[in-house]
C-alpha positions in Angstrom: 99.5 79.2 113.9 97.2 82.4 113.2 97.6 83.8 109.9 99.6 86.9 110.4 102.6 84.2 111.7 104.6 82.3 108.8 107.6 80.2 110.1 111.2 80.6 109.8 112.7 80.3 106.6 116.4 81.7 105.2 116.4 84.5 103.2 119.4 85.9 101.5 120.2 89.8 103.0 120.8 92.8 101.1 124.2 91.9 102.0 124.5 88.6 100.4 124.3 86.6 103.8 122.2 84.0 104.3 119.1 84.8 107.6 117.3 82.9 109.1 114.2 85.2 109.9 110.2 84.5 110.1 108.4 85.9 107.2 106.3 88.8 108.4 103.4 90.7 107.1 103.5 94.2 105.9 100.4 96.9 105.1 101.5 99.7 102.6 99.4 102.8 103.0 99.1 104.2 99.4 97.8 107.2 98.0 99.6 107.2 94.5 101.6 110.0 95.4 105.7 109.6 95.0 105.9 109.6 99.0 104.1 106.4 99.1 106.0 105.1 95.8 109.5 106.0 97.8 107.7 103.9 100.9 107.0 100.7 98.8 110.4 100.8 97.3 111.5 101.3 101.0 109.7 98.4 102.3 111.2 96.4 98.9 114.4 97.0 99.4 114.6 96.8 103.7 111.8 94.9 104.8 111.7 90.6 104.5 108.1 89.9 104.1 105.8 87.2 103.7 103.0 89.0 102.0 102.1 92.5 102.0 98.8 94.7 101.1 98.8 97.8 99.5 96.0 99.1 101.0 94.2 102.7 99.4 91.8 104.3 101.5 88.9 106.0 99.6 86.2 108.5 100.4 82.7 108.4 99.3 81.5 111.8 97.5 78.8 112.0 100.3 80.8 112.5 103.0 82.9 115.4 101.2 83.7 118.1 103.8 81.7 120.7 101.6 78.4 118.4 101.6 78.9 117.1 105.4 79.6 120.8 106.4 76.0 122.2 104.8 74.4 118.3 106.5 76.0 119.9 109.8 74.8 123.4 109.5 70.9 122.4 109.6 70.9 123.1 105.9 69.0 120.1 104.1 69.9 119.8 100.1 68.6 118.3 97.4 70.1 114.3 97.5 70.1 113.0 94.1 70.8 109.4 95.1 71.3 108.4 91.9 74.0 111.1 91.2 75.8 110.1 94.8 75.5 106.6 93.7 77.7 107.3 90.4 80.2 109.4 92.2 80.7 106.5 94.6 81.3 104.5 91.8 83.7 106.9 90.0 85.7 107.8 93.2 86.0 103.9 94.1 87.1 102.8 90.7 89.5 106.0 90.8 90.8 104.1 94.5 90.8 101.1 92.8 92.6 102.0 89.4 95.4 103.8 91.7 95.6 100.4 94.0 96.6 98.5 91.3 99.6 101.1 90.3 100.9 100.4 94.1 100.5 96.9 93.9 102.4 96.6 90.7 105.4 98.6 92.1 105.2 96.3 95.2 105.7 93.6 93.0 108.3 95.2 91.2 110.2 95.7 94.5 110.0 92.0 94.9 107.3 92.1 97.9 104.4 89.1 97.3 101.7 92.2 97.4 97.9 92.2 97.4 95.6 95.1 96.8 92.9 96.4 99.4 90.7 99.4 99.2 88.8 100.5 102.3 86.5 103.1 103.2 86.9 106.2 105.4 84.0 106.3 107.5 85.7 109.2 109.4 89.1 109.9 109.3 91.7 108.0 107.2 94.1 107.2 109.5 91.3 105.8 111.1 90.6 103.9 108.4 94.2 102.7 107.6 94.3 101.8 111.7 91.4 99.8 111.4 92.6 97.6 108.4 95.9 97.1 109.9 93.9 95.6 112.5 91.5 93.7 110.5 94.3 91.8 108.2 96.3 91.7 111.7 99.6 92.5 109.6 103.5 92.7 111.6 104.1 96.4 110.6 102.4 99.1 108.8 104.4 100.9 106.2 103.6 105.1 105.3 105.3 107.8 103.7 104.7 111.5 104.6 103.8 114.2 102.5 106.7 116.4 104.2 105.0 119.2 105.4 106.0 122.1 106.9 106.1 125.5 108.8 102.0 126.8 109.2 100.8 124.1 107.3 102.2 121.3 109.3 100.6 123.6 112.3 97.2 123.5 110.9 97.5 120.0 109.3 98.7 116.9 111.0 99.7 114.3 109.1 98.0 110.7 108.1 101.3 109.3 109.2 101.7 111.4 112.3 98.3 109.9 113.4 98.9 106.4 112.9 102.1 106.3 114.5 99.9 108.1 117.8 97.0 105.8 117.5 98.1 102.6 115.8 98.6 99.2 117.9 101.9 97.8 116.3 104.8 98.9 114.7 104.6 101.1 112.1 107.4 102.2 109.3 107.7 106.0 108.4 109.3 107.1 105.2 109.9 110.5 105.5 109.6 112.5 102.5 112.5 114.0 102.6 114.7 111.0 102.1 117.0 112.5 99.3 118.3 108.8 97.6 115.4 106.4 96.2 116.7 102.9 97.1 117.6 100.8 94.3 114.9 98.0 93.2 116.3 94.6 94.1 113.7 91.9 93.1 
């Protein structure tokens, strides 16, 4: 059995009926913001899981668009690695401090979660792709940010790109769902 498959087991429904259902694993993308607190409590309240990782992706202060942009442009700055190193720091345990706030409302919502940072290298719906594939995990869970008219044009979404690049299922929660489910541990 690989480690992403947990056997049957009955589970009581939101209903009140008893399932029989295999245990899956869930990946919550989580950025702090209340679009990705409406998707945990989503993914709480709908989804039977086995385990599930909150997982924050994080960006280095080096590869801000501001300092990759003058790196791109032939222009060579002053690198004070010392003062990258600290931002790194600060911007990780920033990820990390948020993680813990979407793990604890996992929790709350009665999901067995786990905390992940990971690193964008690139793109962070790259990165989010990539770590659903690493921990192998049965769906991915998103909000959106709920974008729209020229912004949505010159933007796409995290969540649009995962859906269009990721290898498994994946579980949009669209920001403008109106009602916030109730929390049923």
């Amino acid at each position: 059995m690989d480690a992403g498959s947990v056997p049957a087991e009955t589970a009581t429904s939101p209903g009140g009926r008893e399932e029989s259902r295999a245990r899956q694993t869930l990946m919550i993308a989580y950025d702090g913001s209340e679009n990705a607190d409406r998707a945990i409590r989503y993914a709480g309240r709908f989804l039977l899981a086995e385990a599930a990782f909150v997982v924050t992706a994080w960006q280095p202060g080096g590869m801000t668009p501001a300092r990759l942009s003058t790196l791109a442009g032939g222009m060579q700055p002053f690198v004070d690695t010392q003062l990258d190193a600290d931002l790194d720091r600060a911007l990780e345990h920033e990820a990390a401090a948020l993680n813990e706030r979407g793990v604890a409302l996992a929790r709350e919502c009665g999901l067995s979660a786990r905390g992940m940072l990971v690193e964008v290298e690139s793109t962070v719906w790259g990165a989010l792709v990539a770590a659903a594939d690493a921990l192998d995990v049965d769906l991915l869970v998103t909000g959106t940010r709920g974008a729209s008219g020229l912004r949505a044009l010159l933007k796409s979404s995290v969540a649009e790109r995962v859906l269009k690049h990721c290898h498994r299922p994946v579980f949009i929660v669209p920001a403008q769902c109106e009602k916030h489910p109730e929390v049923t541990p």
